[in-house]
N, C-alpha and C positions, 0 to 999 in steps of 0.2 A: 737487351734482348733476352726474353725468357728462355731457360734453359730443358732440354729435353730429360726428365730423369723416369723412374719407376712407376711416377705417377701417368705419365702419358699410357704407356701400356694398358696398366687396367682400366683406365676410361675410354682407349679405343676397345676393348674389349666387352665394356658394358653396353656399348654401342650396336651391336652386331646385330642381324636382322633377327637371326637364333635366339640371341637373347631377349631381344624385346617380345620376341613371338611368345617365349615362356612366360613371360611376366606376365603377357595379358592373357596367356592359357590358366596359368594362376588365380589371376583377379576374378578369373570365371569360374575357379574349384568350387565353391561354397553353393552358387547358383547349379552347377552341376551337380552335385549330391544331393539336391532336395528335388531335382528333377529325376535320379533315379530311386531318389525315396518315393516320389509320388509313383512315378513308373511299376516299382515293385506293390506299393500296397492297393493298385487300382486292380480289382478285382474283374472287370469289363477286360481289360487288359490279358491278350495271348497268354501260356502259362510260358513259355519261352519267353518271352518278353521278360514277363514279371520276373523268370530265372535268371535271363543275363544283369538284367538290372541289379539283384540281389548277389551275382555274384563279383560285379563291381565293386559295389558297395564292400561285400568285406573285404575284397581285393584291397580295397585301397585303406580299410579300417586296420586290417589284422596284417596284412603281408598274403604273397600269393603259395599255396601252400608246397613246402621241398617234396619234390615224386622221387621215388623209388632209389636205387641205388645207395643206398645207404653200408653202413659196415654194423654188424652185429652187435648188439645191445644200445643200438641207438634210438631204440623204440620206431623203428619201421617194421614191415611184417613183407611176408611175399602170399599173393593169392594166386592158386594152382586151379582151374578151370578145368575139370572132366565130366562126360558125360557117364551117366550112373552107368550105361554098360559098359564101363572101360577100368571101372574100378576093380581092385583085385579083392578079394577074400582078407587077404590081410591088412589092406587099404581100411576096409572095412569093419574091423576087426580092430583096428589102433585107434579109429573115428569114434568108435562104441564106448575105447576107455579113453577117452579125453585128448590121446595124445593127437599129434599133427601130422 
């Protein structure tokens, strides 16, 4: 009588419906990127369209990109949004010599 060890587990594991779903979400990677490369470079195509596409694409080439919150000298920035009558004089005046 065969005995149950280590191996039982990860073969019912490979089994799972989860995992077969990915494999064949996988098998379809390659077919999906060439349909959001045509997507993107089909100029007929919405410009929305052609932007989600393009921003798939390097989602999945490059990594999605880290937002904000970062710690200082990590090469993140903060963008401060005002309207030009809200600015002060010396806003204005540090903006002139370069500073932030």
């Amino acid at each position: 009588m065969p005995t149950v060890g280590r191996g039982a587990d990860a073969r019912a594991r490979k089994s799972t419906p989860a995992t077969r779903l990915r494999k064949r979400a996988q098998g379809l990677g390659p077919k999906a990127i060439k349909t959001l490369a045509a997507l993107m470079q089909d100029e007929k195509s919405p410009a929305a369209i052609r932007l989600a596409a393009a921003r798939e694409v390097l989602d999945r080439g490059h990594g999605r990109p880290k937002l904000g919150g970062g710690e200082e000298g990590d090469g993140g920035f903060t963008v401060i949004l005002k309207r030009y009558s809200d600015v002060t004089e010396e806003e204005l005046a540090r903006s002139d010599e370069g500073e932030p």
